[in-house]
N, C-alpha and C positions, 0 to 999 in steps of 0.2 A: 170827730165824733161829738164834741161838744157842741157845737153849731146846730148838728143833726137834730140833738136831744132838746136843746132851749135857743130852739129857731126863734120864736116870736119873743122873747125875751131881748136877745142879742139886736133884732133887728130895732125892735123899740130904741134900746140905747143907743146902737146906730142912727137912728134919726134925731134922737136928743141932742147926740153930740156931732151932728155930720157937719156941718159947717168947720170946728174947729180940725176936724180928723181932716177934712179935705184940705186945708189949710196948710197943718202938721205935713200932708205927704205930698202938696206940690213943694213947701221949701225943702224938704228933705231929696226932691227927686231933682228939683231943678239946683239944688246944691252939688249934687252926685255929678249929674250931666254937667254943669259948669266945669267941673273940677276936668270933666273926659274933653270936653269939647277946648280948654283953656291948654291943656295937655298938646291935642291936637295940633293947635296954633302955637304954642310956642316951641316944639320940638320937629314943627312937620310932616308927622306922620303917627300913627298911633303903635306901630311899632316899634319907632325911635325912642318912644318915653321909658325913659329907666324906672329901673322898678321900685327907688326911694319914692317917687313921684308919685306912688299909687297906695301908700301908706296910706293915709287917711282915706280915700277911695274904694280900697280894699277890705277897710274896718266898716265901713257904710255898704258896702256890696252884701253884707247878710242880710238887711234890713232893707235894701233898694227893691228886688224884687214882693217880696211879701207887701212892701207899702202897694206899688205898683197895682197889684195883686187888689190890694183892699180900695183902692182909689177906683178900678172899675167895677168892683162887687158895687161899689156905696153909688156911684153912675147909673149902674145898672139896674139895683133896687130903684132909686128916684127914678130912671126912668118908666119901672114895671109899675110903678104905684100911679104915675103920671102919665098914663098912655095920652089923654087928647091933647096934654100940652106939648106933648112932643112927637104926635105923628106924622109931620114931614118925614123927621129921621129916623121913623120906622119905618116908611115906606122905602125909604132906598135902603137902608137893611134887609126888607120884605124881597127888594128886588132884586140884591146881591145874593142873598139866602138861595130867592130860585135857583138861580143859574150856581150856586155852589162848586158841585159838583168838577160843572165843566170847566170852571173857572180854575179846578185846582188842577185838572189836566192839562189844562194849554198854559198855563202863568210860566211855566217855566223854560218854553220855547222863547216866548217873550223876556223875560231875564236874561235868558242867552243872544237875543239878539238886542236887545237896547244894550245890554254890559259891555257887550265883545263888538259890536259895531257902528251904534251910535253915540255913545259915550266916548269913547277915543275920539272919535272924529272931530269934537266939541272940544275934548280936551280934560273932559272930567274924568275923575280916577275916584275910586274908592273911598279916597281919603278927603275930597270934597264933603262940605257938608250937605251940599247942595243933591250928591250921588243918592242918599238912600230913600228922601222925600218924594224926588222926584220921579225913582227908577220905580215906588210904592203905588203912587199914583197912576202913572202913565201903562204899568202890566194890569191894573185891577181893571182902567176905561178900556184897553185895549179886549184883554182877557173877556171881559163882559161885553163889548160890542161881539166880539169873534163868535161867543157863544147865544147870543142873541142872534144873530146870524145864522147858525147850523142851527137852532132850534124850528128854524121855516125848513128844511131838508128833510123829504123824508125817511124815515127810518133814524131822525135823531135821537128817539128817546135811546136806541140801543147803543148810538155814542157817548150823549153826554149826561143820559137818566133824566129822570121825570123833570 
């Protein structure tokens, strides 16, 4: 509600202080993540780590999201305020945005088939770091060619909307 009420207020200070704020929440995020990703590697697996392990992890996890949270609000403003410096990467936003939709239909055929058939065959498991980047990436190019594709069919708008 506060935000709602002294929008332009808040926002001001947010760009006053945006440098130092973004600063504040990648160490604090990339402190968090280290701590998850160092856990990972030295126990194996991420359900191997005992739960002393997650003391101080745990005490940062009320605070890990909401920074998270406020690290792409303050992105997000510099980028509303900066459209022509940045629109490349509105344009592939513009062009993930279309196809939406369909993209949240079919993504999940795709996760089932990269998770359950091509990632074993690799060798990669879950517990790779390499699993979640890559499995992100490859369903959204996938997802969005596929739907790029049914949009020349006719009668797609009634599969995958406008």
């Amino acid at each position: 509600m506060y935000l709602c009420r002294n929008y332009e207020y808040v926002t001001d200070k947010v760009f006053q202080n945006k440098k130092w704020i973004i600063v504040t929440i990648v160490v604090f995020t990339g402190a968090i993540s280290a701590l998850q990703i160092n856990g990972i590697i030295k126990y194996g697996s991420y359900r191997s780590i005992p739960q002393s392990y997650f003391l101080v992890s745990n005490l940062l996890d009320s605070i890990y999201f909401p920074l998270i949270f406020s690290m792409l609000s303050i992105i997000s403003l510099n980028i509303h305020t900066n459209k022509y410096k940045y629109s490349k990467y509105l344009n592939v936003f513009s062009l993930i945005g279309k196809y939406s939709f369909g993209i949240y239909l079919i993504h999940v055929l795709y996760i089932t088939l990269i998770g359950t058939l091509i990632f074993p065959r690799l060798g990669i498991d879950p517990y790779h770091l390499i699993f979640y980047p890559v499995l992100f990436i490859s369903v959204l190019i996938l997802s969005y060619f596929s739907i790029y594709l049914i949009s020349y069919l006719p009668y797609s708008k009634i599969i995958i909307g406008n």
